[in-house]
N, CA, C and O atoms as CSV, one atom per row, in Angstrom:
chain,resi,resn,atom,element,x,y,z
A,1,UNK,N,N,-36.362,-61.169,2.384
A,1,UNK,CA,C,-34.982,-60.777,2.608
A,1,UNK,C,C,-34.517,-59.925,1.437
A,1,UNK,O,O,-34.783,-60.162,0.259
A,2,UNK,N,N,-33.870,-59.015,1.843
A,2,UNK,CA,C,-33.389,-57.712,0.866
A,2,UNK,C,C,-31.849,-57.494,0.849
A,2,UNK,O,O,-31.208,-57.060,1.806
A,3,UNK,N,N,-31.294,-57.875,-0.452
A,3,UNK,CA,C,-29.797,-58.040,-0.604
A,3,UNK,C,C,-29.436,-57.011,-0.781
A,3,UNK,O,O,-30.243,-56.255,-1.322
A,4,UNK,N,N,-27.951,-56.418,-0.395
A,4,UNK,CA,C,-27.446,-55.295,-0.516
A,4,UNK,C,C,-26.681,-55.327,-1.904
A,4,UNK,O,O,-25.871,-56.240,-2.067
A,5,UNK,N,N,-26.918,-54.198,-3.140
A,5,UNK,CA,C,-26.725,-54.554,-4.489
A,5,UNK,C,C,-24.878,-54.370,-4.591
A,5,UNK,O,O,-24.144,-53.538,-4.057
A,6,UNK,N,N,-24.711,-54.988,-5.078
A,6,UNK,CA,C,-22.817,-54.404,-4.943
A,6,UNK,C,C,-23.038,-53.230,-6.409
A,6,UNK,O,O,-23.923,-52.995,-7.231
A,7,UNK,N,N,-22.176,-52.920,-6.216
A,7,UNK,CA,C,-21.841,-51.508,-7.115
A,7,UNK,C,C,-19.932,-51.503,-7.277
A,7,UNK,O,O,-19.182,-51.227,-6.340
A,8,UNK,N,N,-19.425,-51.919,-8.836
A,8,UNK,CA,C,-17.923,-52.067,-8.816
A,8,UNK,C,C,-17.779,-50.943,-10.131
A,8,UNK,O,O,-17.078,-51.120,-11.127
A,9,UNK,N,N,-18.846,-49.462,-9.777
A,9,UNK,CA,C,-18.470,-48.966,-11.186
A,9,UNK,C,C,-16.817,-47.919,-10.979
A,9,UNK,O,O,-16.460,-47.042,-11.766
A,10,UNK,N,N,-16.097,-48.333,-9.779
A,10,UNK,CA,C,-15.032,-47.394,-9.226
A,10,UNK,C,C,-15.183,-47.022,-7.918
A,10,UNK,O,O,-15.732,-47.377,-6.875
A,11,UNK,N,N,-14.177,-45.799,-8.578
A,11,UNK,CA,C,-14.261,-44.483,-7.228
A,11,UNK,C,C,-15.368,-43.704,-6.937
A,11,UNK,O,O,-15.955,-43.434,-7.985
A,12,UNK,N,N,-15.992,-43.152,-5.808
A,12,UNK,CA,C,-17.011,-42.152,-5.905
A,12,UNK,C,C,-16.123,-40.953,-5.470
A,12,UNK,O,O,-15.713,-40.560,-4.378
A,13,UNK,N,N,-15.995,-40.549,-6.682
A,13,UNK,CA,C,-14.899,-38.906,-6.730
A,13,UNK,C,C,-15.232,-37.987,-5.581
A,13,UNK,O,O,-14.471,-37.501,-4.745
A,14,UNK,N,N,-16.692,-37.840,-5.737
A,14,UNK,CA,C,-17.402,-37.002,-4.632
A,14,UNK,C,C,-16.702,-37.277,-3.159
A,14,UNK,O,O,-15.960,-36.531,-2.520
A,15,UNK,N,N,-17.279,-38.854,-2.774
A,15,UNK,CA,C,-16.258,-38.807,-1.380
A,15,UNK,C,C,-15.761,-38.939,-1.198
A,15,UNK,O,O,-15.445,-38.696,-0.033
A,16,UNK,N,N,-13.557,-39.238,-2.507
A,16,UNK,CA,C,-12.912,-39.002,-1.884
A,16,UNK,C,C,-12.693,-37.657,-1.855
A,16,UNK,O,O,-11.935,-37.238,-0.981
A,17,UNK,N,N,-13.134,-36.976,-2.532
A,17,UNK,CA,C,-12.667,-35.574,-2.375
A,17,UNK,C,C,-12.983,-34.880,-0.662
A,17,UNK,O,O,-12.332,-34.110,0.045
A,18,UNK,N,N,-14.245,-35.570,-0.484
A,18,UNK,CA,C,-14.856,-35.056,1.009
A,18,UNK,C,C,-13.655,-35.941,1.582
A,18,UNK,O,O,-13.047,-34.897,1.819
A,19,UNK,N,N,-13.027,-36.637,1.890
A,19,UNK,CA,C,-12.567,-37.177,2.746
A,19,UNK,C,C,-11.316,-37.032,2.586
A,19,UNK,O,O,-10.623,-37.744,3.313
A,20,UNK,N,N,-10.778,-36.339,1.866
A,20,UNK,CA,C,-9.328,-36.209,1.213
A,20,UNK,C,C,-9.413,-34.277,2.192
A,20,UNK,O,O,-8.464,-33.496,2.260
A,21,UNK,N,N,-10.360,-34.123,2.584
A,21,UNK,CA,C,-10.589,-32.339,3.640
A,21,UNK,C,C,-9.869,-31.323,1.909
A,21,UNK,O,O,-9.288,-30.247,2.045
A,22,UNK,N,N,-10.091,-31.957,0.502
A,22,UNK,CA,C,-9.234,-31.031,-0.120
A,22,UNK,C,C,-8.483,-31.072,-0.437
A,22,UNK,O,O,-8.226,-30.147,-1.208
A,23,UNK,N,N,-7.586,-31.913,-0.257
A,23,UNK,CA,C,-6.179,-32.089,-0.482
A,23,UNK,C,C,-6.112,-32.638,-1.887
A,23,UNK,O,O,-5.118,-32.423,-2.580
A,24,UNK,N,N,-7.294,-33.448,-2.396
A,24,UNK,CA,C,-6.509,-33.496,-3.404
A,24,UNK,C,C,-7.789,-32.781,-4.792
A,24,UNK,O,O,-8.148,-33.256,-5.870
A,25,UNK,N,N,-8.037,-31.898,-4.301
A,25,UNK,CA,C,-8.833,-30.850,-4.949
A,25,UNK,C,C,-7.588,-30.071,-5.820
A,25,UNK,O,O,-6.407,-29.934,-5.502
A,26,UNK,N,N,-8.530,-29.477,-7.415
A,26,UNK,CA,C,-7.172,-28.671,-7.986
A,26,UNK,C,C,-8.061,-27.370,-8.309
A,26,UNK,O,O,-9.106,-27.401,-8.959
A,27,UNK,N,N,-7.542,-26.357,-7.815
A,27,UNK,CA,C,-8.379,-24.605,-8.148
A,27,UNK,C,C,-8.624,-24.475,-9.220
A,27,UNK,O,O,-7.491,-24.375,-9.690
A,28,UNK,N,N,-9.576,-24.356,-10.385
A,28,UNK,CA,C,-9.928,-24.265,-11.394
A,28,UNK,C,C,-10.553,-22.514,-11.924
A,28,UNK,O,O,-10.660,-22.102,-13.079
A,29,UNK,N,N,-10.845,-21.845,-10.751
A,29,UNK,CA,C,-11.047,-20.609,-11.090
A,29,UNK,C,C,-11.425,-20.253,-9.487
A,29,UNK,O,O,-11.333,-21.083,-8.583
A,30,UNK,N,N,-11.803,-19.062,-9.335
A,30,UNK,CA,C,-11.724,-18.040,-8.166
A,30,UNK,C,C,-12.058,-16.473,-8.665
A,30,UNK,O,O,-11.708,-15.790,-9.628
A,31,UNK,N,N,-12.765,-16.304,-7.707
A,31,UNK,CA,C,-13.654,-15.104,-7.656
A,31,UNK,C,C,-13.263,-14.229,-6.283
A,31,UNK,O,O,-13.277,-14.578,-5.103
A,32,UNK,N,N,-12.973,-13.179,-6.796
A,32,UNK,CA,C,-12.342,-12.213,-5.693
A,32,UNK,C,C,-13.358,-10.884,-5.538
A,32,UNK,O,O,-13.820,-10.135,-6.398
A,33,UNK,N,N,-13.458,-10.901,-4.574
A,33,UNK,CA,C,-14.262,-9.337,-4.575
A,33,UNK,C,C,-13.561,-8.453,-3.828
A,33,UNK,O,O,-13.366,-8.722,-2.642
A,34,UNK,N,N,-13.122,-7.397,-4.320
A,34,UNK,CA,C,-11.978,-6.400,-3.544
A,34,UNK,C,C,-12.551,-4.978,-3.223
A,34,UNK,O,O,-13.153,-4.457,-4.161
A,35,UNK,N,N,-12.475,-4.320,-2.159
A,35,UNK,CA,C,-12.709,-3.171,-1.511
A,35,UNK,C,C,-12.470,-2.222,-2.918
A,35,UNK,O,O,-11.656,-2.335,-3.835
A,36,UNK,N,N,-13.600,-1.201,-2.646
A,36,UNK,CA,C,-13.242,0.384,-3.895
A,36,UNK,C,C,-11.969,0.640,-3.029
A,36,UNK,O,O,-11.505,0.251,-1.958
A,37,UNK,N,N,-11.668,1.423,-3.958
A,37,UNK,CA,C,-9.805,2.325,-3.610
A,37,UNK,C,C,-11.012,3.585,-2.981
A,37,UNK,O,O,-12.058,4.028,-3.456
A,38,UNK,N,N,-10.013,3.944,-1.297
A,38,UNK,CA,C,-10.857,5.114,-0.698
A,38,UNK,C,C,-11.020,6.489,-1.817
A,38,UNK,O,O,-10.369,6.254,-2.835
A,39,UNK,N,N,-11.553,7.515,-1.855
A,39,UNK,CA,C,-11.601,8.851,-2.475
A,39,UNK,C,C,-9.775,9.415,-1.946
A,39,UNK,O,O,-8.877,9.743,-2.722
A,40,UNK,N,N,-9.722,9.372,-0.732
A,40,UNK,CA,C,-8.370,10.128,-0.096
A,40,UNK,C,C,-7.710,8.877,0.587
A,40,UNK,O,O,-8.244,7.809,0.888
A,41,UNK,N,N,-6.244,9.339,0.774
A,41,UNK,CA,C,-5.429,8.850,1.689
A,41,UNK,C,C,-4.351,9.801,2.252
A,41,UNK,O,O,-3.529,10.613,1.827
A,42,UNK,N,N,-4.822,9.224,3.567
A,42,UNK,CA,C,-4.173,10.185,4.607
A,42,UNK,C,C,-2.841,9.431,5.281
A,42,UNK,O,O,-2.767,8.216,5.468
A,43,UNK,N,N,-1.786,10.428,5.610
A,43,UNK,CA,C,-0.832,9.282,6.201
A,43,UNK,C,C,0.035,10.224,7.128
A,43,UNK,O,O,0.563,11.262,6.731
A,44,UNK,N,N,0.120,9.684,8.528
A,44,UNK,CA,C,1.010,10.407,9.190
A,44,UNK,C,C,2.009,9.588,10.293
A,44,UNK,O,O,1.890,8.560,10.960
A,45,UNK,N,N,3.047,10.608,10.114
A,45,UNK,CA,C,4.380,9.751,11.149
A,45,UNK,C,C,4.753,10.487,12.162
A,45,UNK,O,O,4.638,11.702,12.324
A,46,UNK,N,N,5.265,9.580,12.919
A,46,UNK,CA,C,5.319,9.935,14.359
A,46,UNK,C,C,6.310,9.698,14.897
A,46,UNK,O,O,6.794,8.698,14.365
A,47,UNK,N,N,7.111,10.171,15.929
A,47,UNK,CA,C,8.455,9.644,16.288
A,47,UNK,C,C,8.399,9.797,17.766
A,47,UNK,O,O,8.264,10.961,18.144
A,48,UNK,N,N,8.470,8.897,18.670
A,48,UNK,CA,C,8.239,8.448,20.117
A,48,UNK,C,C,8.919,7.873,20.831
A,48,UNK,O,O,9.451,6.916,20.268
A,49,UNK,N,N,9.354,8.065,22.519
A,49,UNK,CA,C,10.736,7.699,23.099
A,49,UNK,C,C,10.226,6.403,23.581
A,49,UNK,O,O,11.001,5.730,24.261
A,50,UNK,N,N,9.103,5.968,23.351
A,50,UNK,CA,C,9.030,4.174,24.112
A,50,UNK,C,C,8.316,3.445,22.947
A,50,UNK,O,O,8.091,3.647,21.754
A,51,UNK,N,N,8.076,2.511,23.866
A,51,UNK,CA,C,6.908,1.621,22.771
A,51,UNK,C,C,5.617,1.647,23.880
A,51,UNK,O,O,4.631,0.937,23.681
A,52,UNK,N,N,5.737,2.667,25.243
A,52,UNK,CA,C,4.378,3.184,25.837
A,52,UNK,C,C,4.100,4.129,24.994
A,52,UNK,O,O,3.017,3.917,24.448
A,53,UNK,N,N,4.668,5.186,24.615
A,53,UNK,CA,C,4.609,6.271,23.972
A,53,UNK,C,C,3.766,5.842,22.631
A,53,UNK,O,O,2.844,6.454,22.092
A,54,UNK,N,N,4.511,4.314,22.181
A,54,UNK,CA,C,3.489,4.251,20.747
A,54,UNK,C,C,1.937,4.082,21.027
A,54,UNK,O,O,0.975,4.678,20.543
A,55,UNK,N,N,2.039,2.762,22.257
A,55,UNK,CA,C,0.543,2.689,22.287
A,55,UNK,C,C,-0.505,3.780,22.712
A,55,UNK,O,O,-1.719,3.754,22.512
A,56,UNK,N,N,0.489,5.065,23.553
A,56,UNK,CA,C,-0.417,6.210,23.887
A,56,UNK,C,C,-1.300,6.930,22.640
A,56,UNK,O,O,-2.480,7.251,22.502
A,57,UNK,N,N,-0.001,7.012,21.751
A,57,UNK,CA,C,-0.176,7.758,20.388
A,57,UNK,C,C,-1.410,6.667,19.415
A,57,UNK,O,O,-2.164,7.023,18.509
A,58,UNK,N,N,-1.320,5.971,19.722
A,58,UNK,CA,C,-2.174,4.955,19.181
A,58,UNK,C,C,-3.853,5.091,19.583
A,58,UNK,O,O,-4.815,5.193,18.822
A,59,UNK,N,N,-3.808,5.053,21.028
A,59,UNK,CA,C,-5.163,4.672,21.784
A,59,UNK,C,C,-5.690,6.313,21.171
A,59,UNK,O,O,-6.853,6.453,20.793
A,60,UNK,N,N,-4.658,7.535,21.131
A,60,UNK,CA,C,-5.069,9.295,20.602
A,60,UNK,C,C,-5.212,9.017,18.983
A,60,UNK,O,O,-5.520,10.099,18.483
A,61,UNK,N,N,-5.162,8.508,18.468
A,61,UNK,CA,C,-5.163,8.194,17.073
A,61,UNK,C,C,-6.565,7.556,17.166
A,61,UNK,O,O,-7.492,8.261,16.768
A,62,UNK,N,N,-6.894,6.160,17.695
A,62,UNK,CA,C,-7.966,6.065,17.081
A,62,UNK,C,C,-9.392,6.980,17.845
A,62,UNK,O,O,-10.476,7.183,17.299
A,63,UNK,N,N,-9.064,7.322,18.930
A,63,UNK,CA,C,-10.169,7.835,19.459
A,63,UNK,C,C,-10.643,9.695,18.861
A,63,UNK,O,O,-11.540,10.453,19.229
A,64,UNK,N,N,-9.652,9.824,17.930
A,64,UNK,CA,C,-9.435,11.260,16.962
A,64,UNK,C,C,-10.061,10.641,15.439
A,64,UNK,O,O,-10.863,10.962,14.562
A,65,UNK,N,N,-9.461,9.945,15.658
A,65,UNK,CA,C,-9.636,9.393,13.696
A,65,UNK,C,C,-9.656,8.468,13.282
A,65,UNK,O,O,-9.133,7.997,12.272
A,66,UNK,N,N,-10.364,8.026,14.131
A,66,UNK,CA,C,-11.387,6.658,14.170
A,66,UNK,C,C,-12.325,6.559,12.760
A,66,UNK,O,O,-12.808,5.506,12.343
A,67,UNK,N,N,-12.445,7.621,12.247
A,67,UNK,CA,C,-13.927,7.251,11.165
A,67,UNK,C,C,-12.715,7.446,9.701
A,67,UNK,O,O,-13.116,7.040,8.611
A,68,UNK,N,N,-11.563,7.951,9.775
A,68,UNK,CA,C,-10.545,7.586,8.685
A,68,UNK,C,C,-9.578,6.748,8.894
A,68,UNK,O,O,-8.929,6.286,7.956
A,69,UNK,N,N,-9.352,6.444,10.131
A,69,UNK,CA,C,-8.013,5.293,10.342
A,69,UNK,C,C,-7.999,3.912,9.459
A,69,UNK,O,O,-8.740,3.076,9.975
A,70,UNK,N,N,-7.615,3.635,8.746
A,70,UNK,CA,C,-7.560,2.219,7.942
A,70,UNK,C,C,-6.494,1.054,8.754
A,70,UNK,O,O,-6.726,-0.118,9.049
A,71,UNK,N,N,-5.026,2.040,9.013
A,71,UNK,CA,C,-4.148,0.862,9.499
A,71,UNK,C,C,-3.657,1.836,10.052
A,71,UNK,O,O,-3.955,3.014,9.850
A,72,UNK,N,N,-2.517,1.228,11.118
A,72,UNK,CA,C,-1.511,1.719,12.032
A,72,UNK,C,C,-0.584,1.102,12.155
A,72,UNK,O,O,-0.846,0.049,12.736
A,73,UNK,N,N,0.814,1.247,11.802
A,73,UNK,CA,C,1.880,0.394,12.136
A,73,UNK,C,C,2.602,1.368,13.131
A,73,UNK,O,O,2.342,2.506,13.521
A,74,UNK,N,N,3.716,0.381,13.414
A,74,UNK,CA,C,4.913,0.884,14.400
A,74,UNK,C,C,6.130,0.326,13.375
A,74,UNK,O,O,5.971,-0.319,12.339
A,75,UNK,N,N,7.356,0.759,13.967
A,75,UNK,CA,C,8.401,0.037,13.792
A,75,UNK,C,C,9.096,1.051,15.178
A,75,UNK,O,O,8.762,1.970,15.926
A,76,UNK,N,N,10.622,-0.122,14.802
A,76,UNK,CA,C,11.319,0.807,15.481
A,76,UNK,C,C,12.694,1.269,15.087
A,76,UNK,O,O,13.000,1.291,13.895
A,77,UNK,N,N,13.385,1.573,15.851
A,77,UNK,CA,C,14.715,2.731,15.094
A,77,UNK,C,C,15.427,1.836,13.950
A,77,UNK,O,O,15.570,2.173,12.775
A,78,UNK,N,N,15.737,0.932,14.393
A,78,UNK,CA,C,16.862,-0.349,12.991
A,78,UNK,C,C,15.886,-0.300,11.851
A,78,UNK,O,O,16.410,0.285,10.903
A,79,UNK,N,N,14.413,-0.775,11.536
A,79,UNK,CA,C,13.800,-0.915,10.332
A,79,UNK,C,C,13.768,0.599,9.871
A,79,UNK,O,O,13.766,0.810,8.659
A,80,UNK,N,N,13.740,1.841,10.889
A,80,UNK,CA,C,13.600,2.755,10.158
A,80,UNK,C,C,14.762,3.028,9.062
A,80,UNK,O,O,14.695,3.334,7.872
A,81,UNK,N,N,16.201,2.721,10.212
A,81,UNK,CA,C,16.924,3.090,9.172
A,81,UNK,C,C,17.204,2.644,8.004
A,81,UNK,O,O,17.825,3.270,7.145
A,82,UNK,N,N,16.677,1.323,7.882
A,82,UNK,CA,C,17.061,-0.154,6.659
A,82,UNK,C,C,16.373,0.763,5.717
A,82,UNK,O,O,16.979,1.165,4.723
A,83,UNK,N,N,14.777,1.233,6.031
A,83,UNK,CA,C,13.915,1.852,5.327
A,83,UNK,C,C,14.800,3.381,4.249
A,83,UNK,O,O,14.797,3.657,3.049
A,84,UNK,N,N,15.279,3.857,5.168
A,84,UNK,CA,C,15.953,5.516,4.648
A,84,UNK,C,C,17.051,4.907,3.841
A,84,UNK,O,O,17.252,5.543,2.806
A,85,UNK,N,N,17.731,3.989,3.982
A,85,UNK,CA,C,19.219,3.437,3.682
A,85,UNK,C,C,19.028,2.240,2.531
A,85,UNK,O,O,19.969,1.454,2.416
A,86,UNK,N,N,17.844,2.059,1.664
A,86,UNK,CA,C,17.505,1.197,1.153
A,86,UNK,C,C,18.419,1.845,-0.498
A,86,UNK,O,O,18.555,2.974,-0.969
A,87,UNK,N,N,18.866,0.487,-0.943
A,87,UNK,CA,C,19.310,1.630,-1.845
A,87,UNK,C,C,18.950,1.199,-3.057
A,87,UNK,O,O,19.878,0.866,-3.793
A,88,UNK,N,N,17.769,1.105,-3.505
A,88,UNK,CA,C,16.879,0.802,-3.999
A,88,UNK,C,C,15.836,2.311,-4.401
A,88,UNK,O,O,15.177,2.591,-5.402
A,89,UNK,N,N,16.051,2.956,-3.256
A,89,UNK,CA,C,14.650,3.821,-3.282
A,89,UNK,C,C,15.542,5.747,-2.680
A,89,UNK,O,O,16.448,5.763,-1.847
A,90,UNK,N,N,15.265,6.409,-3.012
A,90,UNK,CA,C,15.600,7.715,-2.703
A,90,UNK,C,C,14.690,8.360,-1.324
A,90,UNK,O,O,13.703,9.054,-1.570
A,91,UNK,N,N,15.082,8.088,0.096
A,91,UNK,CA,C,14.035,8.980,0.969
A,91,UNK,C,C,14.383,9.672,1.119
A,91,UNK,O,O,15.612,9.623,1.079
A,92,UNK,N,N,13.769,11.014,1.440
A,92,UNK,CA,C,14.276,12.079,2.619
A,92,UNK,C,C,13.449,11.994,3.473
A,92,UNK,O,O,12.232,11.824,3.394
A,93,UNK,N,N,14.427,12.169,4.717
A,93,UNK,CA,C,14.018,11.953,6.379
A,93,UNK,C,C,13.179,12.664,6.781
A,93,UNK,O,O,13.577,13.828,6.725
A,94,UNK,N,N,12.242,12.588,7.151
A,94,UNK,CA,C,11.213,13.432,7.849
A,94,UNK,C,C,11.100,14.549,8.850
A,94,UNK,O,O,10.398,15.558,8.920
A,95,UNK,N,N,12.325,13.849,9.832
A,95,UNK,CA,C,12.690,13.546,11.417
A,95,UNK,C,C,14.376,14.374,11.302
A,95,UNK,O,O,15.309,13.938,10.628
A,96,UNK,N,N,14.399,15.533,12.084
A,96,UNK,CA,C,15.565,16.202,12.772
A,96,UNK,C,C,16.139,15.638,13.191
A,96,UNK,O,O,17.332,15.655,12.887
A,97,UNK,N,N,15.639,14.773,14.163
A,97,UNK,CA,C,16.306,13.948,15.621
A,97,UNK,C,C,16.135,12.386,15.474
A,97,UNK,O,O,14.998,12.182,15.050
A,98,UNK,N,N,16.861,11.137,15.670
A,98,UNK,CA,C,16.310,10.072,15.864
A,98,UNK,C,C,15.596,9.284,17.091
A,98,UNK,O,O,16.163,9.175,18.179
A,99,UNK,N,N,14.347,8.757,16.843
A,99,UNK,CA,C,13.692,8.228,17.670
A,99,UNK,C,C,14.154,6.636,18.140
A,99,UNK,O,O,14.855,5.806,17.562
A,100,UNK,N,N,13.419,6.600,19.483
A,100,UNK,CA,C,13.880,4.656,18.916
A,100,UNK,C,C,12.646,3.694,18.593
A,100,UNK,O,O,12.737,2.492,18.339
A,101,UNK,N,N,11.316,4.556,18.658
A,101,UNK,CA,C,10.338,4.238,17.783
A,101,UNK,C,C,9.554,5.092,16.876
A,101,UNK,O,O,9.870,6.276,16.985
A,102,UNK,N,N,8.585,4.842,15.973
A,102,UNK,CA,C,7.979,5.273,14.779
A,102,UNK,C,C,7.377,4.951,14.838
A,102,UNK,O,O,6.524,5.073,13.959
């Protein structure tokens, strides 16, 4: 017959940490690896009477410039203006006419 040995030296840190999913883990360092900055940046705006109109301009965007496109946003007419009207920052308007999307 083979006794099971008791063991009273504590906690086993190891599994509460596994069983704690982390929670009570503390970040001690971190390693980031971040994209090179491209050679160029390209940027263009657009001003469009729907939000069909954006996704048209969108689906012609990437199927044109697909091998430089990084991101694409939208907004629409209110953020543009918060954007121009910030008074924080000096813009000039791009745009003759107002759209009710961008």
């Amino acid at each position: 017959l083979q006794t099971l040995r008791k063991d009273n030296t504590g906690i086993d840190l190891k599994q509460l940490f596994i069983g704690s999913e982390g929670s009570l883990g503390i970040v001690t360092g971190v390693a980031i690896t971040t994209p090179k900055l491209p050679n160029s940046v390209n940027v263009a705006m657009f001003g469009v009477d729907s939000f069909d109109h954006v996704c048209q301009t969108a689906r012609h965007v990437r199927k044109h410039c697909a091998e430089i496109l990084s991101a694409l946003e939208f907004m629409d007419q209110d953020s543009f203006d918060r954007v121009m009207h910030n008074p924080s920052h000096s813009f000039r308007d791009p745009f003759e006419k107002r759209y009710p999307m961008y």
